[in-house]
C-alpha positions, 0 to 999 in steps of 0.5 A: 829299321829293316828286318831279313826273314831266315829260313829255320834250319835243319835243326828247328825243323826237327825240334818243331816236327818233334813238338807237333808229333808229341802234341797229336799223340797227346791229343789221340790218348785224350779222345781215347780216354773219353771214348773209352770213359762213355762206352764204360758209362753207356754200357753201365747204364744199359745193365741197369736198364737191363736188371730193372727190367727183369725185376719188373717182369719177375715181379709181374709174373709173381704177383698174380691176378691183381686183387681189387678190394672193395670196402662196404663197411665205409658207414660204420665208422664214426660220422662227425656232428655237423651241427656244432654248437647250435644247442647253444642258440636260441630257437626261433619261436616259429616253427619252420616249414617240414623238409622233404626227404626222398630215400636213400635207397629204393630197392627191390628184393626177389623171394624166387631169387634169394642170392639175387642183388638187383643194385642201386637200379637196375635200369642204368645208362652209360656215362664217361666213366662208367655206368650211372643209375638215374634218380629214378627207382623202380617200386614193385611189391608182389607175392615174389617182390618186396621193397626195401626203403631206407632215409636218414633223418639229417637235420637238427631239431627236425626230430618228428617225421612221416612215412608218406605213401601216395599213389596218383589218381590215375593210372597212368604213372601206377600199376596195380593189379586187378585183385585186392593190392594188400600191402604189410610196411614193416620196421626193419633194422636199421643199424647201418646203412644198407649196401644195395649191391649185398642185398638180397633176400637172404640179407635183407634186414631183419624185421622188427615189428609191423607198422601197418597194413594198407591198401593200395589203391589210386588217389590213396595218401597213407602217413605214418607218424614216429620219432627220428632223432637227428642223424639215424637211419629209418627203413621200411620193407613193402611187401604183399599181404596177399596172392592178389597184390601187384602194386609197381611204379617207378618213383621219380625223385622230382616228382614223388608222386607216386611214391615213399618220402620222409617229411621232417617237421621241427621238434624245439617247439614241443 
């Protein structure tokens, strides 16, 4: 079989010319559309832009400074007993060695500069993140210096405790003055604890009654003895009984020698 190729007329030509014309206009009236569909969606989307961007600047300007609060009252709420059911235990018959507690705080305040807060120390170095006040704290009692200390009395049935203050043979880690370094210990109020940042000569808290009246001088080992129930708070103020005292140290926290600790020995056997 043999097949003879024709040459279209002059009528398909036409008809195929129409049909090429139609499909390109199609075609052009799509991409149209869509040009016309993403610059609607481009133009919507940068007002939007545009708007959030006002309202953030408006709402910068409106707020103002922007206010850090800080909150020093953290201890006043209700601390949760972390010996639960231990009074349902038997206690040994043996008495366990005394716990050594180092204070909370150690603080000076300054009668020449009532308003003055000295802090948690200080002599504080830098550190990623910020300033870092070592374990070390200064000690000093004078005719213008006095000394708050402050412990909390933490662990169960440890229910007797000693103030212990000693100072070193040697006067290499002490200074005291040439005088006589008559020292008062006072009881002070102790509801909450202390905020170093706050305190001050005027806020300092409260005496409730003197302890004692020591003084110092070097190899010296002075204890005073009293009830601490479990989780309360004990703070001492340190200050010159007379114009003569000058008593100052800076207490290590892994060598409390010289220095103020809290011993805590066992009550359950009483």
């Amino acid at each position: 079989m043999s097949y003879e190729h024709r040459s279209p007329t002059d009528e398909q030509k036409y008809l195929l010319g129409e049909y090429d014309t139609r499909e390109k206009a199609t075609e052009s009236h799509r991409e149209a559309r869509g040009s016309r569909s993403n610059f609607i969606f481009t133009l919507v989307a940068v007002l939007v832009c545009v708007l959030c961007t006002g309202i953030n600047i408006h709402a910068f300007i409106t707020a103002g400074k922007p206010e850090v609060r800080q909150y020093y009252d953290l201890d006043k709420l209700k601390r949760p007993s972390q010996w639960i059911g231990l009074d349902r235990l038997k206690m040994p018959d043996e008495a366990p060695e005394p716990i050594l507690i180092y204070p909370n705080l150690i603080s000076v305040i300054n009668r020449a500069e009532p308003s003055r807060a000295y802090g948690d120390d200080p002599v504080r170095f830098a550190q990623l993140g910020g300033l870092v006040p070592p374990d070390d704290r200064p000690l000093k009692i004078t005719s213008e210096f006095s000394t708050i200390v402050e412990f909390r009395s933490i662990d169960y049935k440890m229910e007797n405790c000693e103030l212990k203050i000693t100072s070193p043979a040697s006067g290499t880690n002490v200074t005291l003055g040439v005088g006589e370094n008559v020292v008062d210990i006072w009881k002070v109020q102790s509801k909450h604890q202390i905020n170093a940042k706050l305190l001050t000569w005027k806020t300092r808290p409260a005496r409730l009654h003197k302890v004692d009246t020591i003084t110092m001088t070097h190899g010296m080992d002075y204890t005073y003895r009293f009830s601490c129930p479990t989780d309360t708070l004990h703070t001492f103020e340190l200050c010159a009984s007379g114009d003569t005292t000058h008593v100052e140290w800076v207490q290590d926290h892994k060598k409390p020698t010289p220095g103020v600790v809290m011993w805590q020995h066992a009550s359950f056997l009483e």
